[in-house]
C-alpha positions, 0 to 999 in steps of 0.5 A: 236674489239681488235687488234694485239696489244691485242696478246702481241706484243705493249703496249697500257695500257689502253682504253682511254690513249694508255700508255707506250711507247718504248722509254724514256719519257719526265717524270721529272728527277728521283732518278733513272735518276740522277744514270744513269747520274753518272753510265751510263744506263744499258742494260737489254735486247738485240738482234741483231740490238737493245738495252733496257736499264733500263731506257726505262723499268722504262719509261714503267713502269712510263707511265703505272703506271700513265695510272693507276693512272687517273683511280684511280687505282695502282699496288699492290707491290707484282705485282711488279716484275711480272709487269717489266718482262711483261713491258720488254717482250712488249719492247722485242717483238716490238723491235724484230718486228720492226728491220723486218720491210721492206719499205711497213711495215712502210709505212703501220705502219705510215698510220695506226698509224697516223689514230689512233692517228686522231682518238683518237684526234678526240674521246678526242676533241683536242691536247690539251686535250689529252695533258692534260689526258696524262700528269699523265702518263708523256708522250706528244702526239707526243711520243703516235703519235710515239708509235702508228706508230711503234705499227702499223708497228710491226702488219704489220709484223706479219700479212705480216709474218703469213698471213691469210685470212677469207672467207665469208663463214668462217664469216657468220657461225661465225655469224650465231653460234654466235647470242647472240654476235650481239645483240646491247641493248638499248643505249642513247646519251646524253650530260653531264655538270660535276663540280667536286668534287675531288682534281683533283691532289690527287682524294681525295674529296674536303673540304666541303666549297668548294663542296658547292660552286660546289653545288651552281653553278650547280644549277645555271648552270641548271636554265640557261640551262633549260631556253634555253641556249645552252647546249653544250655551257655551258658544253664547257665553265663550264663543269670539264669533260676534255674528253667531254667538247670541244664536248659540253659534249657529249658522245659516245652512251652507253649501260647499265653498261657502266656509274656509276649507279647513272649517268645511271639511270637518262641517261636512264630515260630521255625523248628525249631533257629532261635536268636531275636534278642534279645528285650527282656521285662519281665524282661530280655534273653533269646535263645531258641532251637526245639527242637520245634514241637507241632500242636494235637491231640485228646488220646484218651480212653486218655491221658486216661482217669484224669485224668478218672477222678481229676477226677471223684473229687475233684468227688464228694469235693468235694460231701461236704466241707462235711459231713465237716468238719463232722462232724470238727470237733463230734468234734475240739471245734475250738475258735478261741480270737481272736475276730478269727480266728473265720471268718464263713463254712463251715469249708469252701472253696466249691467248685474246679474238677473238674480234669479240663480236659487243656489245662491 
């Protein structure tokens, strides 16, 4: 389910690790950082009651440059430009939201925020965890804890400022036109013990010696945990995989084509409590173990009655944005100040997807 956060007004960069953030980062001293030193920091954008500087953009762009990087992935040179100017764009509106923020948007905006960030605690095991994902992206839980609280006050904004509502009516025949989007496939819960395989730093492969010795301990690892020791145990004290280790390996259910094939094929091969063989990944080495077997279902209407109400809401909000940021944007006398960081395009983003898929 998408929030408003998918309409274009927060940052979040990546499912797992909500990325960029609004303010300067604790990322290590920079070329760039040193120049601001000598020359001052340049503002870039303004508008009544708030300031972006340059160094806020390359924080931005730092943060989610490392959310890329820890899934292998990064942005082409020639997206550059194209990619500060979006950067800006999200500084500009959550900015522009907050400075309307009344008393009871905050303090929605902090009880919200603060059950996101329990839950994302909760998803990836401890603080210490999460501290451990974010770093890459060179930013610490508290600074995410913050981004969140303000991310959610900017949604109560908008939905205090574009109120909606969706009746029951109006989800049920979303339903009931809409039959292939609440069909659930067949999930399995398992558990997993992984030993690595890539240089955790470059994701490289490992030399070879040293794959070997991986190869050695998982099969010793398997021997253990078919003869009866606690799997979960195992995985909390061995298992290489930082975001299941501290829940015993274990990962949310998961349909077909959510894993990597050669993971998945096994997964969906075991039988109830069966521990796999060793499985070779791009990833390493792994031995997963069934713990449930989930039948593909249809989700009723009651279960999914206010995600389609709160999808609904959003795709109606949606249709008003381009207006709404308009509109903020002549009263807040949004001004950027680079030439090259003007966008050619609406200030708003094209239209996102209603969420109200429930296979997802």
């Amino acid at each position: 389910m998408k929030s408003l956060l998918s309409l274009g007004v927060g940052l979040l960069a990546v499912a797992l690790l909500p990325g960029v953030s609004a303010q300067p980062t604790s990322a290590p001293a920079s070329a760039t950082e040193r120049i601001n030193q000598l020359f001052g920091d340049e503002v870039i954008a303004r508008g009544q009651g708030f300031e972006i500087k340059r160094s806020q953009l390359e924080a931005a762009e730092l943060n989610f440059k490392g959310a890329l990087a820890t899934r292998g992935q990064s942005v082409p040179p020639a997206e550059k430009a194209r990619l500060e100017q979006q950067l800006l764009r999200q500084l500009i509106r959550l900015q522009v939201l907050l400075t309307r923020a009344t008393a009871a948007d905050k303090a929605q905006g902090k009880e919200a925020g603060d059950k996101r960030f329990e839950a994302l605690l909760e998803r990836v095991g401890s603080e210490t965890t999460l501290a451990r994902q974010l770093k890459p992206t060179g930013i610490t839980p508290d600074e995410l804890h913050t981004q969140m609280i303000e991310e959610a006050t900017a949604e109560a904004v908008v939905e205090r400022e574009i109120p909606v509502t969706i009746t029951d009516e109006e989800a049920r025949k979303f339903y009931d036109e809409n039959p292939a989007r609440f069909e659930e496939p067949e999930r399995v819960r398992v558990s997993h013990i992984l030993l690595s395989t890539q240089d955790p730093a470059t994701r490289k492969p490992l030399p070879e010696a040293q794959q070997e010795n991986k190869r050695r301990q998982i099969e010793d690892l398997l021997k253990r945990a078919r003869a009866g020791e606690d799997f979960a145990k195992l995985a909390e004290d061995y298992s290489e995989d930082s975001g299941s280790r501290e829940r015993g390996g274990e990962y949310p259910p998961f349909a077909r084509g959510q894993m990597v094939p050669e993971f998945e094929a096994v997964a969906f091969a075991l039988g109830e409590n069966q521990i796999s063989d060793v499985v070779t990944t791009a990833f390493g080495f792994h031995i997963i173990k069934l713990h449930e077997r989930l039948p593909a279902r249809v989700v009723p209407f009651d279960t999914a009655r206010e995600r389609i109400r709160e999808g609904l809401r959003q795709q109606a909000v949606q249709k008003q944005l381009p207006d709404y940021f308009g509109k903020l944007y002549k009263e807040a006398n949004v001004k950027v100040l680079d030439e090259k960081l003007k966008p050619a395009e609406s200030p708003v983003a094209p239209e996102a997807s209603t969420g109200t898929d429930e296979k997802r």
